[in-house]
DOKOLLUM-744266 format. One record per residue: residue number from 1; residue in one letter; x negated, y negated, z of N, C-alpha, C in turn. Coordinates in nm, 2 decimals, padded with zeros to 4 digits, always signed. Layout:
BEGIN
NUM  A  X  Y  Z  X  Y  Z  X  Y  Z;
...
END
This chain:
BEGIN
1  X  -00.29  +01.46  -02.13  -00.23  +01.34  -02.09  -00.30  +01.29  -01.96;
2  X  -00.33  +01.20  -01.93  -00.37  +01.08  -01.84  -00.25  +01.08  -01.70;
3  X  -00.31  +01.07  -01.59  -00.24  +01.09  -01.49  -00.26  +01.01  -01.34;
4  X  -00.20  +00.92  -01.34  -00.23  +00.80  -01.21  -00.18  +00.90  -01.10;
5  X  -00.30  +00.88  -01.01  -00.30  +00.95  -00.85  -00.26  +00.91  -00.77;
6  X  -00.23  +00.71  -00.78  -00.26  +00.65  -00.68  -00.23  +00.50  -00.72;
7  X  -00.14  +00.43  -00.69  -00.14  +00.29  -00.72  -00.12  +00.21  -00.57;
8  X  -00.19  +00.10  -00.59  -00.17  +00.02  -00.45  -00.15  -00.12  -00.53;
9  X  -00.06  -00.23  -00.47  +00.00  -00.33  -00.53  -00.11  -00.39  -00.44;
10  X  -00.14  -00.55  -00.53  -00.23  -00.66  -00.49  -00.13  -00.74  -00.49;
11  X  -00.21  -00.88  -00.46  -00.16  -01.01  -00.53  -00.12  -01.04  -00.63;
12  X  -00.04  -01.15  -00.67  -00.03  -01.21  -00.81  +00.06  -01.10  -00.88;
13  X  +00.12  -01.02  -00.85  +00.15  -00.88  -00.96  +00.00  -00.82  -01.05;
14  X  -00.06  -00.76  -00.96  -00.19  -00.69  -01.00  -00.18  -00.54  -00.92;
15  X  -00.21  -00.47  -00.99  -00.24  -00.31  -00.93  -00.31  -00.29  -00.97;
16  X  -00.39  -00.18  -00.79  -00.48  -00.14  -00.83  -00.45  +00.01  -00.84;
17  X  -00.47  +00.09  -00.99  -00.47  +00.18  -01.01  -00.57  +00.31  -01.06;
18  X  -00.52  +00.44  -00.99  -00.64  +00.52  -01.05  -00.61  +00.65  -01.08;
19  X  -00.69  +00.71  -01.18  -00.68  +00.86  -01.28  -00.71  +00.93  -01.22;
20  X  -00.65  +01.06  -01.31  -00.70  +01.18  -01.22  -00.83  +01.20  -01.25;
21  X  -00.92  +01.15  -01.36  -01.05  +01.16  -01.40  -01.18  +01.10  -01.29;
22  X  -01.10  +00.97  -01.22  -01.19  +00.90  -01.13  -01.17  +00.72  -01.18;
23  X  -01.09  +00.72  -01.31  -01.14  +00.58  -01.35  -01.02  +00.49  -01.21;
24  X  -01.08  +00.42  -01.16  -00.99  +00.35  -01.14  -01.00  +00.13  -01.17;
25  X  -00.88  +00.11  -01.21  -00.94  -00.01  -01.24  -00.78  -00.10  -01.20;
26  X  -00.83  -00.23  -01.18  -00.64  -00.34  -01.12  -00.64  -00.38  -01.29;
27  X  -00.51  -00.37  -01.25  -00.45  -00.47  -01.41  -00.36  -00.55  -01.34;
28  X  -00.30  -00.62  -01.47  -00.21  -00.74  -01.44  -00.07  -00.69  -01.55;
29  X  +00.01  -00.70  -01.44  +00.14  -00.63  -01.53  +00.24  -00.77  -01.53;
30  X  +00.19  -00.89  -01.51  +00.29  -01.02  -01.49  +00.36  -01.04  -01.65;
31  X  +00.26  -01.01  -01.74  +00.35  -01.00  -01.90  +00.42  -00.96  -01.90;
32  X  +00.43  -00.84  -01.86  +00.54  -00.72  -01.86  +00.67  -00.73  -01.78;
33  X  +00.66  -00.84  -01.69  +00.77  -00.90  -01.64  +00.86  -01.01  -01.68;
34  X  +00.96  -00.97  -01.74  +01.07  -01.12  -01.73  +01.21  -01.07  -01.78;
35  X  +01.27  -00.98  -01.84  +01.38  -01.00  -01.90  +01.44  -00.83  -01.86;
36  X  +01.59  -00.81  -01.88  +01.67  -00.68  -01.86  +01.58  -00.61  -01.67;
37  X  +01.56  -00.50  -01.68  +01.52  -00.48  -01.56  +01.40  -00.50  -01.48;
38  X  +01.32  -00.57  -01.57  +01.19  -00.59  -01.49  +01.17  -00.72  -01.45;
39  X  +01.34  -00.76  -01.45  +01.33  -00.91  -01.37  +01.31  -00.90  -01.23;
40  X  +01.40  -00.77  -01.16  +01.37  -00.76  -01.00  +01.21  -00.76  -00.95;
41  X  +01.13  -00.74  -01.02  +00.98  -00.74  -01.00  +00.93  -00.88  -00.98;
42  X  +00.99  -00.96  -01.04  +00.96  -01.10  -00.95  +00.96  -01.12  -00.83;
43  X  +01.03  -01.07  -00.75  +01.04  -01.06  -00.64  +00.95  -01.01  -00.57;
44  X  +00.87  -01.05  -00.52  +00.71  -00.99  -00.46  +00.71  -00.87  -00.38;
45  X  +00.82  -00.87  -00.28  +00.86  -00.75  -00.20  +00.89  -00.64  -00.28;
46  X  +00.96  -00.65  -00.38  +01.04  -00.52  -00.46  +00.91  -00.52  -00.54;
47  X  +00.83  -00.60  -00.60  +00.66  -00.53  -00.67  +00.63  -00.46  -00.62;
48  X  +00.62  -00.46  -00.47  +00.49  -00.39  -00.39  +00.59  -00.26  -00.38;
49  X  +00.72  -00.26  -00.39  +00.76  -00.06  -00.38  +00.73  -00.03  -00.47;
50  X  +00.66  -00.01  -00.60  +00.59  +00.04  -00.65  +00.55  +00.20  -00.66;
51  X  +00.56  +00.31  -00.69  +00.54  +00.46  -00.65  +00.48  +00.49  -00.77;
52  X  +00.46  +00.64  -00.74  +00.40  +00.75  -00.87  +00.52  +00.78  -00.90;
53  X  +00.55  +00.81  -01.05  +00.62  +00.91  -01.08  +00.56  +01.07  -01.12;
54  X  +00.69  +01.14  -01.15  +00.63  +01.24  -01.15  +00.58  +01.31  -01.27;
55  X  +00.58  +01.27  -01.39  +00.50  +01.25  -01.49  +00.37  +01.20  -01.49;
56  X  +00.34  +01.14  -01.38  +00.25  +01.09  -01.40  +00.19  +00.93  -01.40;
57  X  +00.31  +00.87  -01.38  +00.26  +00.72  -01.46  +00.33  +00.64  -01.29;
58  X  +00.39  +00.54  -01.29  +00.40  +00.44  -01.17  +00.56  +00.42  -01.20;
59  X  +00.63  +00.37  -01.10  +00.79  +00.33  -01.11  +00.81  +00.26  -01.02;
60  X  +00.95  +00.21  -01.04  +01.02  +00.13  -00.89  +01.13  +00.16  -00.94;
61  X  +01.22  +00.18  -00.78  +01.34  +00.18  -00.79  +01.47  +00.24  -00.89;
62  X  +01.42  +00.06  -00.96  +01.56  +00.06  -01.03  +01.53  +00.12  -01.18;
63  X  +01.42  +00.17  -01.18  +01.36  +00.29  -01.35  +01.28  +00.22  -01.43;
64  X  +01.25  +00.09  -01.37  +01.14  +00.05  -01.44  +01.00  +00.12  -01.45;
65  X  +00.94  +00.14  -01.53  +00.83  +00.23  -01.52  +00.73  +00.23  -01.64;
66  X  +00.60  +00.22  -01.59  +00.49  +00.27  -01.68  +00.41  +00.39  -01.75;
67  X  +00.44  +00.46  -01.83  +00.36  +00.59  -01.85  +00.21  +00.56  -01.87;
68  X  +00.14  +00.69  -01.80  -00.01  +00.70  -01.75  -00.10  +00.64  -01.90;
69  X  -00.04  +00.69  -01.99  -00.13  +00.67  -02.11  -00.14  +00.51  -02.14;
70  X  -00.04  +00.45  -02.14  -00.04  +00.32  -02.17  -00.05  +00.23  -02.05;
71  X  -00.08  +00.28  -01.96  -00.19  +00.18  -01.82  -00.29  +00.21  -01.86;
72  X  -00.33  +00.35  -01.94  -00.48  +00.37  -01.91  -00.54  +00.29  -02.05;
73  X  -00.48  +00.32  -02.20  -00.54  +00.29  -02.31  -00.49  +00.11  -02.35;
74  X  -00.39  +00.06  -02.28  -00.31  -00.03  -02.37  -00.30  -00.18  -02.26;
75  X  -00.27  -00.16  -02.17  -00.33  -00.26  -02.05  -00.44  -00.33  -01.98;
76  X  -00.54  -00.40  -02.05  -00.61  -00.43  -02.01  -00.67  -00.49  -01.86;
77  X  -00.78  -00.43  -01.79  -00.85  -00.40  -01.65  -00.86  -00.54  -01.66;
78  X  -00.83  -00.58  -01.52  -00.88  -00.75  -01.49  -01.00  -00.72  -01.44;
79  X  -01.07  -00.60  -01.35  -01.13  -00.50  -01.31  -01.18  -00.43  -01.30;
80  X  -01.26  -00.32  -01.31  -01.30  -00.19  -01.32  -01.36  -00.16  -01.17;
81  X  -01.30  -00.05  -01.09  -01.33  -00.05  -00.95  -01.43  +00.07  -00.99;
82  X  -01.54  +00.01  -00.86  -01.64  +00.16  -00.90  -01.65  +00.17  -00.71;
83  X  -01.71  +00.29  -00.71  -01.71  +00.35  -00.61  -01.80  +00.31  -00.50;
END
């Protein structure tokens, strides 16, 4: 399983996120926002609390949450960060 180290929130609702393998790349999670609990994410302040969980993948707060495999395989990179 695929395992985010590290997320840092940008602009626009973009993260930049990265694996434990090295890939790291920003996506855009603005789709993924609008209805039941991923409404509070509009809120630009409540985007950026943003954390790791401990599985593995990214969360906020109120349990909204991404698992590692489907940031890494299913979300398309606005980006690819290289080193």
């Amino acid at each position: 399983m695929d395992k985010v180290i590290s997320v840092k929130p940008l602009e626009n609702y973009l993260l930049e996120i990265e694996f434990a393998d090295g890939l790291r790349k920003v996506i855009d999670i603005q789709p993924f926002i609008g209805k039941g609990i991923s409404t509070a994410l509009k809120d630009e302040s409540y985007f950026r609390q943003v954390t790791l969980e401990d599985g593995g993948g990214i969360k906020w707060d109120n349990g909204y949450d991404f698992c590692p495999n489907f940031l890494r395989d299913d979300v398309p990179a606005v980006n690819v960060v290289t080193a």
